[in-house]
C-alpha positions as a Markdown table, in Angstrom:
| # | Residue | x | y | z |
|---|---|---|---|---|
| 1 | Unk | 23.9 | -13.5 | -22.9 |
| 2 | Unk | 25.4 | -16.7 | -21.8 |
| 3 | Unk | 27.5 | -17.2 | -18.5 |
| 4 | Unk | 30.5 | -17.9 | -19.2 |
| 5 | Unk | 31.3 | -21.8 | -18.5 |
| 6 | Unk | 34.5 | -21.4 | -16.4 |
| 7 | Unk | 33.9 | -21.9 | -12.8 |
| 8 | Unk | 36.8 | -22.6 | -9.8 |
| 9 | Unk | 35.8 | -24.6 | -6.5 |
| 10 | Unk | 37.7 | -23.7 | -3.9 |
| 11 | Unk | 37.1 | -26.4 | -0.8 |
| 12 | Unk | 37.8 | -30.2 | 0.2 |
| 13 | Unk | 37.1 | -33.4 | -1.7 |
| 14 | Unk | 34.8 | -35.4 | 0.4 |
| 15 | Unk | 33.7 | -38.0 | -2.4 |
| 16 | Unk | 34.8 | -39.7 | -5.5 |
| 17 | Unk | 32.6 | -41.6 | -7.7 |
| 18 | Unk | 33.5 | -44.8 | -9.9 |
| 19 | Unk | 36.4 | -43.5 | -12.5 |
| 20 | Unk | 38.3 | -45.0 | -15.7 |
| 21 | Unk | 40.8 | -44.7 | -17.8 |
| 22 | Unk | 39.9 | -42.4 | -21.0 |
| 23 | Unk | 42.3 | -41.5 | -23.1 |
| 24 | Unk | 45.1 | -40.0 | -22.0 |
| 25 | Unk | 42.9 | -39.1 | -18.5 |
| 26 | Unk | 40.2 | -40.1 | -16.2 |
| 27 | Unk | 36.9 | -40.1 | -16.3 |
| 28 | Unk | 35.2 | -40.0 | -12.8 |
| 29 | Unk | 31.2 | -40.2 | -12.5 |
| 30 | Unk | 31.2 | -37.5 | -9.7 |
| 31 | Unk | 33.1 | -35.5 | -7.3 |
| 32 | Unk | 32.2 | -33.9 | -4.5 |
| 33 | Unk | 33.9 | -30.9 | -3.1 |
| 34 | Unk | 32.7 | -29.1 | 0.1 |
| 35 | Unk | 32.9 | -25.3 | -0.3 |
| 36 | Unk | 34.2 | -23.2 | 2.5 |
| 37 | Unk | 30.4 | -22.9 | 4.3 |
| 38 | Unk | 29.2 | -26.3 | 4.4 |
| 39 | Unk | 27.8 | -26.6 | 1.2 |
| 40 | Unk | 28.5 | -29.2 | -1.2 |
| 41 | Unk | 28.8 | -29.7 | -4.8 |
| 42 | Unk | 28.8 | -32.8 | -6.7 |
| 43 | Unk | 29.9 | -32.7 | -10.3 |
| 44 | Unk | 29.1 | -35.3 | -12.7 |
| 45 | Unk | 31.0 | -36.6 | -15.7 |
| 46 | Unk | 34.3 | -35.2 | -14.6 |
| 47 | Unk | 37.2 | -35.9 | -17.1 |
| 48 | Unk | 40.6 | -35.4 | -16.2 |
| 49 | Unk | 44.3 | -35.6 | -17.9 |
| 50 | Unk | 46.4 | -38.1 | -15.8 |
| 51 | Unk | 49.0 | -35.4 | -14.4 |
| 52 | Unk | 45.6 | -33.7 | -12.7 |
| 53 | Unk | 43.8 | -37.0 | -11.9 |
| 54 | Unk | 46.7 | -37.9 | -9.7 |
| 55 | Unk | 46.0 | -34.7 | -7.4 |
| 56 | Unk | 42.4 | -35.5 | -7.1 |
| 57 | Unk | 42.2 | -37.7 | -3.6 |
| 58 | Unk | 39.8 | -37.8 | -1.0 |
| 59 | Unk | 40.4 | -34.6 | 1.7 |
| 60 | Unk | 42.6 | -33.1 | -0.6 |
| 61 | Unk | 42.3 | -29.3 | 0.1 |
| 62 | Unk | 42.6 | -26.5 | -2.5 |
| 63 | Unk | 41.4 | -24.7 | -5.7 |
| 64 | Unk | 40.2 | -26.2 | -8.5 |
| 65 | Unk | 39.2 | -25.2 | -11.8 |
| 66 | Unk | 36.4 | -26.9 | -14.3 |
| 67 | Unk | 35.4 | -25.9 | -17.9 |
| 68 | Unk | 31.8 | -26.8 | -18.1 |
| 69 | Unk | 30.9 | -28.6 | -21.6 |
| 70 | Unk | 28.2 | -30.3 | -23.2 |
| 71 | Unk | 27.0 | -31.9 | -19.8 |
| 72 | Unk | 30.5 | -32.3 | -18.6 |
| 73 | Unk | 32.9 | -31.1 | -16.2 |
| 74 | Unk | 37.1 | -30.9 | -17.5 |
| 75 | Unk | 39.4 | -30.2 | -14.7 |
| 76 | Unk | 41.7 | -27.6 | -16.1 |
| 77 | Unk | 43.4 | -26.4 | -12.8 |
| 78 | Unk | 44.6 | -27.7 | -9.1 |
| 79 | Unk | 46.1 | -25.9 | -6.5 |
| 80 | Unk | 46.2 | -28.1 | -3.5 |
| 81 | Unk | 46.7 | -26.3 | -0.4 |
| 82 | Unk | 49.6 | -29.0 | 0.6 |
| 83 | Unk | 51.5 | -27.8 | -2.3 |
| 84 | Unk | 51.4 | -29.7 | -5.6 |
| 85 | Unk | 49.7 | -27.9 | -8.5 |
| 86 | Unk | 48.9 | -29.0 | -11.9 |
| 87 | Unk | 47.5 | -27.1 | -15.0 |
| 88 | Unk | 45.9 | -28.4 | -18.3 |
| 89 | Unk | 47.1 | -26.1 | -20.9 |
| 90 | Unk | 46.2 | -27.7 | -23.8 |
| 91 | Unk | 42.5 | -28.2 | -22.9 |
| 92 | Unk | 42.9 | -24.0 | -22.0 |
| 93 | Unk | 44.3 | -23.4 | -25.3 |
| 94 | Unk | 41.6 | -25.1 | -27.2 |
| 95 | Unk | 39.1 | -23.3 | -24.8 |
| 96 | Unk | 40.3 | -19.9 | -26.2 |
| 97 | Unk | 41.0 | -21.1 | -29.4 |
| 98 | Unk | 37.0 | -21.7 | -30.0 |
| 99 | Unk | 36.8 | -18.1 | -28.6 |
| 100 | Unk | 36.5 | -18.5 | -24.9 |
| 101 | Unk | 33.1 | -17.5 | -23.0 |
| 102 | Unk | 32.0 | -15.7 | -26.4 |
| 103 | Unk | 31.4 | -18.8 | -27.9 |
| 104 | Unk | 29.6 | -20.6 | -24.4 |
| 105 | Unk | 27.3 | -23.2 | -26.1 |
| 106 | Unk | 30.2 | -25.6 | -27.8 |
């Protein structure tokens, strides 16, 4: 049985790697959040629409919420502790469209 490829980070941004436009989004090389213990996670290939890219900043503080697929990382979720949040529905739609963590390997 696979694990099911939704996973939410809930700490600070302490890095950002080189990013582009792509698409209608971003496309970051990494990001680095620091979990609530001291440890760290860097994600690579991070894509992003723009309404979330624009919450992603260094030190920013909250929750935040990646579908893990075919060796990359889509933001789907942000819940900054300041106050702005953003959601991707449409990439959520077409998650459970394809039959969510049932169907883990696409």
């Amino acid at each position: 049985m696979q694990s099911c490829p939704i996973f939410p980070l809930i700490g600070t941004i302490t890095a950002i790697g080189p990013n582009n436009p792509d698409g209608s989004g971003v496309l970051y090389r990494y990001i680095d959040i620091s979990e609530k213990g001291g440890r760290t996670r860097r994600l690579t290939i991070v894509r992003a629409p723009e309404a979330l890219a624009s919450l992603i900043e260094p030190h920013a503080i909250g929750m935040f919420l990646f579908w893990e697929r075919q060796g990359e990382r889509w933001l789907w979720c942000v819940d900054r502790a300041d106050g702005p949040q953003q959601v991707d529905f449409d990439a959520m739609r077409a998650y459970f469209q394809q039959g969510g963590c049932r169907n883990a390997s696409t």
